[in-house]
N, C-alpha and C positions, 0 to 999 in steps of 0.2 A: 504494500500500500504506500502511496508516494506521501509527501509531506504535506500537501495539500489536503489528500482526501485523508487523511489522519483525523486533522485540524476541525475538517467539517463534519466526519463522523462523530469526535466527542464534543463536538457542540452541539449537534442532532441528541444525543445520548444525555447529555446533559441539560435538556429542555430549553439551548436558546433559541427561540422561535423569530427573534430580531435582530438584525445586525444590520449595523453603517457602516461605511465602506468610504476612506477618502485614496484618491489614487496614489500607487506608489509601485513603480517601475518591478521591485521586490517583492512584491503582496502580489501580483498582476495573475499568480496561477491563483491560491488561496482564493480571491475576489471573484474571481471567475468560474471556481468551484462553488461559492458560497450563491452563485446567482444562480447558477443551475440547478440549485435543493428547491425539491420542493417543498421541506420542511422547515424552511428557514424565511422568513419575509426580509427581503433585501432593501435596500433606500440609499444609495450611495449619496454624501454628501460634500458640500462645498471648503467645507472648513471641520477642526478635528470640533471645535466648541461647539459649531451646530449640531455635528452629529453625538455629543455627552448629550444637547435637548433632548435631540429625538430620543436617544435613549433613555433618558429620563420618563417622557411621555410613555414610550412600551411599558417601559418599568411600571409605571403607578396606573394603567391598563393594564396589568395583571400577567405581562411576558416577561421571561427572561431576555435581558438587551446582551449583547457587546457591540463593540468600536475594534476598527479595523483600522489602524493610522501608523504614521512615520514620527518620531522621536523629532523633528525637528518645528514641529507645533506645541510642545509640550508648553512652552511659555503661553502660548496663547489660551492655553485651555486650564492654566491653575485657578481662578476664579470659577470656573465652572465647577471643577475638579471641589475645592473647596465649599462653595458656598451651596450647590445643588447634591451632588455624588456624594460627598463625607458629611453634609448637614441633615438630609433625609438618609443613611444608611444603605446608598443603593447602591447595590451587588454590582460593577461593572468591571470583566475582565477585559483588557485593553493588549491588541497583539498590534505591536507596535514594531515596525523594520528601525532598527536601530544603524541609523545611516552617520557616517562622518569618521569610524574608525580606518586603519591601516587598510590602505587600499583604494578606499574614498576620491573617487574621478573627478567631486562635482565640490570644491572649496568653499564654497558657504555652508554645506554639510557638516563641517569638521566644528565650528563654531557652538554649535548645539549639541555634541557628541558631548563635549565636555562638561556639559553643565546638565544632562538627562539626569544619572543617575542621581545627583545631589538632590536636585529639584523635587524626586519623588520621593526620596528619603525624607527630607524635608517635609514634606506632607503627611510621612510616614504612610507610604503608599509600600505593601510590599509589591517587589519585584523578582522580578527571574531573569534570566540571562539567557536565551540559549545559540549558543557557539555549534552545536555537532548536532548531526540530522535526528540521531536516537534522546534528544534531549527532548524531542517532540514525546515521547513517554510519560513526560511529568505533567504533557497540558489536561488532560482528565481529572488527576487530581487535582490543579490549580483551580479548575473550574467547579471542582467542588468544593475548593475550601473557599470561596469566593461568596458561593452561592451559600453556604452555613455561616458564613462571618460577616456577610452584609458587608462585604469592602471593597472600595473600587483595588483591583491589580493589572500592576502591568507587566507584558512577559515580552521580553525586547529580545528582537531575533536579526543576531547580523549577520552581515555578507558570508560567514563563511557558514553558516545553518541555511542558507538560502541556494549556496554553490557558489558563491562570489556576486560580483556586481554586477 
């Protein structure tokens, strides 16, 4: 089973019936899997902060949500992340392509690589890492302990979990 259809089986498995989707060159099979379930209502959005709303709205509509996005909006979504997601208690797992480390073609990428992890620590957001393709083994649990602890998490997946850039 490739990485993709992994990702979207324990998301199917694990009751998320919602997900947003912002583009990202990385995510591009993922996104593509996730729009062909039919178990899944898809809504690709413009920005990573509009798609925490929509998920918000699923959420308190009675779905499980995630967010499909790139590490490099993280800034723009801590107010959301804070005052909506960690103020109401709402379960959102966040699979984020963790863009800007060694390797990194596109140099304003590298800028936000440095300041990801802080940022969600900072919020005291847990995180994951995943580096190697069998690190996709841990996403089931993540999305269950997500869904039991009411917390947004983020699981940041770079270039070399993807195959490179």
């Amino acid at each position: 089973m490739s990485i993709d259809d992994r990702i979207v089986s324990d998301l199917v498995s694990n009751h998320v019936e919602f997900v947003t989707t912002v583009p990202c060159k990385q995510l591009a099979g993922v996104i593509a899997k996730i729009d062909d379930c039919d178990d899944i209502y898809h809504i690709p959005s413009n920005k990573e902060d509009e798609g925490m709303g929509l998920c918000a709205g699923a959420y308190m509509g009675g779905k499980r949500p995630a967010i499909i996005m790139q590490n490099t909006a993280i800034g723009v979504t801590i107010n959301t992340l804070v005052t909506l997601t960690q103020y109401y208690r709402m379960p959102l797992p966040m699979l984020i392509s963790y863009r800007g480390e060694l390797g990194e073609p596109v140099a304003c990428q590298v800028e936000m690589a440095v300041h990801t992890k802080a940022l969600l620590a900072q919020l005291n957001i847990p995180t994951y890492h995943f580096h190697h393709e069998d690190d996709v083994n841990e996403f089931d649990a993540i999305l269950k302990h997500t869904f039991m602890c009411n917390k947004p998490v983020a699981i940041l997946t770079d270039a070399s979990f993807w195959n490179g850039y």
